[in-house]
C-alpha positions in Angstrom: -76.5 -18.1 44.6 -75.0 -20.5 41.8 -78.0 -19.0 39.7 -77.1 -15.1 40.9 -73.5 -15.8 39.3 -74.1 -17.5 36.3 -76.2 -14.3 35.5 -73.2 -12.2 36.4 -70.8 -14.3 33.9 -73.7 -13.7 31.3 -73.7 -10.1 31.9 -70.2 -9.6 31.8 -69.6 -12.1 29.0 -66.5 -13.5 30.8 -65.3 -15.5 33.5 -65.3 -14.1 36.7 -63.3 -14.7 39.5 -65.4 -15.2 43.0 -64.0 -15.9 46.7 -66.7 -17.9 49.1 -67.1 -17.7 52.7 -67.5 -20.4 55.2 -70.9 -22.1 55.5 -73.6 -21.9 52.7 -71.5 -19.5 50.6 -68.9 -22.7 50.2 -71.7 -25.1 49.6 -72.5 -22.8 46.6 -68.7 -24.4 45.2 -70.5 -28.0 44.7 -73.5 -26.6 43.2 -71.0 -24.7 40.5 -69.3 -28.0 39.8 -72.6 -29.9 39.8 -74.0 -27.2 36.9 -70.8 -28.5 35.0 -69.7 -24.2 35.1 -66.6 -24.5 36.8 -65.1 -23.1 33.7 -66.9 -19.5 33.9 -66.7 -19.3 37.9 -63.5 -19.5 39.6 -63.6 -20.3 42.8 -61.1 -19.2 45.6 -61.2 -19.2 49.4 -59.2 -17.1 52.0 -56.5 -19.4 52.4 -55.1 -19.8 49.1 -56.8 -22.3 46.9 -57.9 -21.8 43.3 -60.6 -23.3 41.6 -62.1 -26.5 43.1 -65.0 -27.6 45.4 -64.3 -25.9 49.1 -64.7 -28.0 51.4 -67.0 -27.2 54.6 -67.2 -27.3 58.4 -64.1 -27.9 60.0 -62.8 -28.3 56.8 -63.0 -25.0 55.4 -60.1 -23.5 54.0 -59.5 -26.7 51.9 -60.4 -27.5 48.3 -60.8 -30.6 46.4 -59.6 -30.2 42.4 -58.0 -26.6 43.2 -55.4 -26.0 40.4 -53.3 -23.8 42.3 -52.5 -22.6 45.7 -51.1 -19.4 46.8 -50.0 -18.4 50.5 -53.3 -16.8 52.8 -51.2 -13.5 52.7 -50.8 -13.0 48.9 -54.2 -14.3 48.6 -55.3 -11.4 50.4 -53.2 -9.2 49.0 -55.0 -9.8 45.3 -58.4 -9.4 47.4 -57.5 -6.1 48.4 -56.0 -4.9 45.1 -59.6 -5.9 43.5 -58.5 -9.2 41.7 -61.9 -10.5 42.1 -65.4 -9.5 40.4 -67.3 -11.3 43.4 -67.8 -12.4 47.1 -70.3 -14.5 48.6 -70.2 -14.5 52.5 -72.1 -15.7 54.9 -74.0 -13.2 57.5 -75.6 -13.6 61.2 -77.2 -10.1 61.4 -78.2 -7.2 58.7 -80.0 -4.3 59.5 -82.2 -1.4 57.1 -78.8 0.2 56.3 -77.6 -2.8 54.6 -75.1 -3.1 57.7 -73.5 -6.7 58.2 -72.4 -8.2 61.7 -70.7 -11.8 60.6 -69.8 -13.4 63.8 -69.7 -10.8 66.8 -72.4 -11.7 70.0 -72.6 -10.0 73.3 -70.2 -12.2 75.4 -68.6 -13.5 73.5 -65.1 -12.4 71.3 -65.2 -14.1 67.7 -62.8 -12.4 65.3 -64.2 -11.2 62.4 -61.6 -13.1 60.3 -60.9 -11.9 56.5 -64.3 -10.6 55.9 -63.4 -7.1 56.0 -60.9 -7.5 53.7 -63.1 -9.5 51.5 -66.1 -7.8 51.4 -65.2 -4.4 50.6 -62.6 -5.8 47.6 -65.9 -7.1 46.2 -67.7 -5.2 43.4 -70.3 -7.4 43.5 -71.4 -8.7 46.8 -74.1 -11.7 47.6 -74.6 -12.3 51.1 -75.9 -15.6 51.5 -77.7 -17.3 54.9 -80.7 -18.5 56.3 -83.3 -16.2 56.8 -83.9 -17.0 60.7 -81.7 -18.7 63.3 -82.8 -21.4 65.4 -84.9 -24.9 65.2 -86.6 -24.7 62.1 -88.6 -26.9 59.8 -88.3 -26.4 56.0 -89.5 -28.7 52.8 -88.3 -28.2 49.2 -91.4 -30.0 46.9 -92.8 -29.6 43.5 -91.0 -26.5 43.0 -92.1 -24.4 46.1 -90.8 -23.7 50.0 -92.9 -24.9 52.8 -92.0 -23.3 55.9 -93.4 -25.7 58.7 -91.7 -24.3 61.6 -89.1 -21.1 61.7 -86.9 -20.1 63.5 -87.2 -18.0 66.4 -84.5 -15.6 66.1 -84.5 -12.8 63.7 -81.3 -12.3 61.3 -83.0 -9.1 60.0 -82.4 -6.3 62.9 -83.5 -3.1 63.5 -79.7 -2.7 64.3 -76.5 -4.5 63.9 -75.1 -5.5 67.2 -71.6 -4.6 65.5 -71.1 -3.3 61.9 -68.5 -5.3 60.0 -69.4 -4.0 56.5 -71.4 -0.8 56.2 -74.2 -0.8 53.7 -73.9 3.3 53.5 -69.9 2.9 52.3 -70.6 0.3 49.9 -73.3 2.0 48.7 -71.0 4.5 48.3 -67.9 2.8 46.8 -70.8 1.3 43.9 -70.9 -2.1 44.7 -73.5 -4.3 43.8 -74.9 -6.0 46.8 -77.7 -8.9 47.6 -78.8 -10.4 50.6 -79.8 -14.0 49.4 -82.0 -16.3 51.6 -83.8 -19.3 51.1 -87.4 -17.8 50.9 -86.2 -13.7 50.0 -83.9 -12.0 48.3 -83.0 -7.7 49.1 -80.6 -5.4 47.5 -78.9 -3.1 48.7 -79.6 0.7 47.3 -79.4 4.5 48.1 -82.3 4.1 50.1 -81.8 0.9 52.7 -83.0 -2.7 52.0 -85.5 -3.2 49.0 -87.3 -7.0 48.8 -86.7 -8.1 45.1 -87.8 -11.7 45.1 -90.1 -14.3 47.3 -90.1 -18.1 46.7 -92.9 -19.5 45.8 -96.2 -19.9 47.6 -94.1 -17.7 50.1 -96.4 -15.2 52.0 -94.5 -11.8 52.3 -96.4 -10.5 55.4 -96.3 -14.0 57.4 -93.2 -15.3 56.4 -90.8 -12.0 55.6 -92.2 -9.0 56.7 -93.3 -10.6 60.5 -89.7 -12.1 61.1 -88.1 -8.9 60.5 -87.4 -5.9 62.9 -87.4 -3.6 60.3 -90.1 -2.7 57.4 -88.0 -3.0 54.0 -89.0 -1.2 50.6 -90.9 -2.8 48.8 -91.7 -2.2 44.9 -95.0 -3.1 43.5 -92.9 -5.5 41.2 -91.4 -8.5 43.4 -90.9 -10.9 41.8 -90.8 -15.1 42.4 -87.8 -17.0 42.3 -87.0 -19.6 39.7 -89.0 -22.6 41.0 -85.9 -24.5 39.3 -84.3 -23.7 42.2 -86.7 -25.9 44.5 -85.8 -28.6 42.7 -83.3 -31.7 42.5 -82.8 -31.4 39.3 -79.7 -29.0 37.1 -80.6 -25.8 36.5 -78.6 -26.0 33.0 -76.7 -23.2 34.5 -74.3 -24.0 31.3 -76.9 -23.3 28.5 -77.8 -19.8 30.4 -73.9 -19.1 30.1 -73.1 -20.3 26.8 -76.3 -18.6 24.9 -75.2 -15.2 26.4 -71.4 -15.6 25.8 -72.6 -16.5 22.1 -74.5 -13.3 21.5 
């Protein structure tokens, strides 16, 4: 994710302003501070802070090293009026047309919080979550993803038990939109759900295609992820910015 926005700062050739959601999408905050690009990618959260690690868990809604704070309402007041070029939120269910359902589960009555408003104030939208639910097993070494044991519950639906964000609107309205998981990454387009990267040593038919509910496109082109990214050490997110803010 960290890696999807540098490239978004180097395409734009400017900082950009990004809100994160609660769970992976505000771990993403310490990875941006860690990459020493802080200074490119502003970070904000639904309650008010900007700039700063966001804290997680219980915790979200906090920041450490914010340098300002704004009430939750005007906050969401800029989100709706567009003041930011990107959102990275979390998801639990996405189905072929791109539709999201965040939270909401048969018997249950979870609200669906600010991500509405977020989401479709977004030009550019990354989606960020693991691929299945459940007990899993999963080992990052030597630059590839082992998947020893998955999850038994598929994230990737034939249908959304309740659509939050609609892929055919945002589609629509031009945004830019990724689904980003651990072992596959999809966007979003005119036609459904396209796979556009696999980690590596990932097998698409096993480990994608066989967890899903639905069959997405899939170009003769995918490509593999970074295999920086399985890795403990920096990307040097900072050099990728500061050669393409140089050109």
């Amino acid at each position: 994710m960290a890696l999807e926005l540098a490239s978004l700062v180097a395409s734009l050739g400017r900082p950009i302003l990004v809100n994160f959601g609660i769970g992976i999408p505000a771990d993403v905050t310490s990875v941006i501070a860690e990459e020493g690009i802080d200074e490119f990618i502003y970070t904000t959260v639904e309650s008010g802070p900007f700039g700063g690690v966001a804290l997680t868990g219980s915790d979200f809604g906090a920041s450490r090293g914010y340098f300002a704070v704004v009430p939750m309402a005007d906050m969401f007041t800029n989100y709706e009026g567009g003041i930011i070029d990107a959102a990275s939120l979390g998801f639990m269910q996405v189905d072929e047309s791109g539709n999201v359902n965040p939270a909401f589960l048969s018997g249950r009555m979870p609200g669906a919080g600010g991500f509405p408003v977020i989401a479709f104030g977004a030009p550019n939208l990354y989606f960020a979550g693991e691929f299945t639910a459940g007990e899993r097993r999963i080992e990052v070494s030597e630059g590839t993803l082992k998947i020893i044991k998955d999850g038994k519950v598929s994230k990737f639906v034939k249908k959304v038990y309740k659509i939050v964000y609609s892929g055919s609107y945002g589609v629509k309205k031009g945004q830019k939109v990724l689904f980003v998981t651990e072992r596959a990454v999809f966007k979003l387009g005119d036609d459904g759900i396209e796979l556009v990267e696999v980690a590596p040593e990932v097998d698409i038919e096993k480990d994608i295609l066989a967890k899903m509910e639905f069959k997405p496109r899939i170009p003769n082109n995918v490509a593999y992820m970074s295999r920086e990214l399985f890795s403990e050490k920096p990307m040097n997110l900072r050099n990728l910015i500061s050669e393409a803010l140089r050109k």
